[in-house]
N, C-alpha and C positions, 0 to 999 in steps of 0.2 A: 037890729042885731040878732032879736030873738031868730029871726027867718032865718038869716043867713047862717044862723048856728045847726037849725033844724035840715036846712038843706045840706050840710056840710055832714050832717049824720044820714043822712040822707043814702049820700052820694057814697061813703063808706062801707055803707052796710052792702048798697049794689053791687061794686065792687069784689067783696070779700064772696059776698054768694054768688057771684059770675064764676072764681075762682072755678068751681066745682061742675059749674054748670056746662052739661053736656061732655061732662067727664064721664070715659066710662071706667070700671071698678073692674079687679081681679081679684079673687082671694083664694090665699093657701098660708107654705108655712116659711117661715124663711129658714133657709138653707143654709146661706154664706151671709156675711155681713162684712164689708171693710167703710174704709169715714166714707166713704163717697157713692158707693152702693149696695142693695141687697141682691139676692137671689132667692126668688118666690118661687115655690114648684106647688102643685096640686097634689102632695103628701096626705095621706090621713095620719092623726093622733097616732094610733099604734105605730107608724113608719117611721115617725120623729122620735119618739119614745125609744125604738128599740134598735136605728140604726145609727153609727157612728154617720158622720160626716163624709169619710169615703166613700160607704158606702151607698150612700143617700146621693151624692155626685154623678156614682155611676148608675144608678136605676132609674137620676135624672136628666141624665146628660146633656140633651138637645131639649128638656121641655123648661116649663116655666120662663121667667121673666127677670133679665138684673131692670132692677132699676137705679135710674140716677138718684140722687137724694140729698144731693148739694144744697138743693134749692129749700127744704126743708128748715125749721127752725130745729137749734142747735139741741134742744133741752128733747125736742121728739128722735133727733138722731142717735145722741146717747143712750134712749129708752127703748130703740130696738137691738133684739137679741135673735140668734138663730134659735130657732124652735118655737117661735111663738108665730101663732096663727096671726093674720093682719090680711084686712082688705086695703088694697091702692089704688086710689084714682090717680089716674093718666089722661091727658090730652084725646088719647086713642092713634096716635102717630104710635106705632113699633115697628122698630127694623126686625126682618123678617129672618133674620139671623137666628139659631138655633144653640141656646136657648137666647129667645125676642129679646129687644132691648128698647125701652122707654125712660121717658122722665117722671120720677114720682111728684103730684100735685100736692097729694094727702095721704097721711097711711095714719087707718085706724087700727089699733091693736084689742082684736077679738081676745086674744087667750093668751 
């Protein structure tokens, strides 16, 4: 019983670190946020800080990344906000649509 417990943690833990594996990362700031995705652009601090959201739109327009975030647990989706920095791993599948579009795996929030 011990074993079958041991492997059963085992096989868990493979899993949950597969998630990530051979995800690649993107990090910026998020821009938009609605329940089912964000909008990541490669902003610095001072850009976040001192432009409004239209603005930031338009200086954005085709770059960065929405990503999905359905997939996401519920308590990490509420804890994102626009303006805070976050790296997202992704699969590395993006539609080549302007600004890209992927599914988010993970999103860490930097700041």
């Amino acid at each position: 019983m011990t074993t079958i417990r041991t492997l059963l943690k085992f096989c868990c833990l493979l899993l949950l670190s597969a998630c990530t594996l051979g995800a690649v990362q993107e990090e910026g700031y998020i821009i938009s946020k609605s329940d089912s995705e964000i909008w990541v652009v490669p902003a610095n601090e001072k850009e976040i800080e001192e432009e409004e959201f239209e603005e930031l739109a338009e200086t954005f327009g085709g770059e960065g990344t929405y990503f999905k975030i359905t997939s996401l647990d519920s308590k990490l989706r509420d804890k994102l906000k626009a303006g805070q920095k976050v790296i997202v791993y992704y699969n590395g599948n993006k539609a080549t649509s302007a600004p890209g579009q992927a599914g988010a795996i993970k999103v860490k929030i930097v700041k």
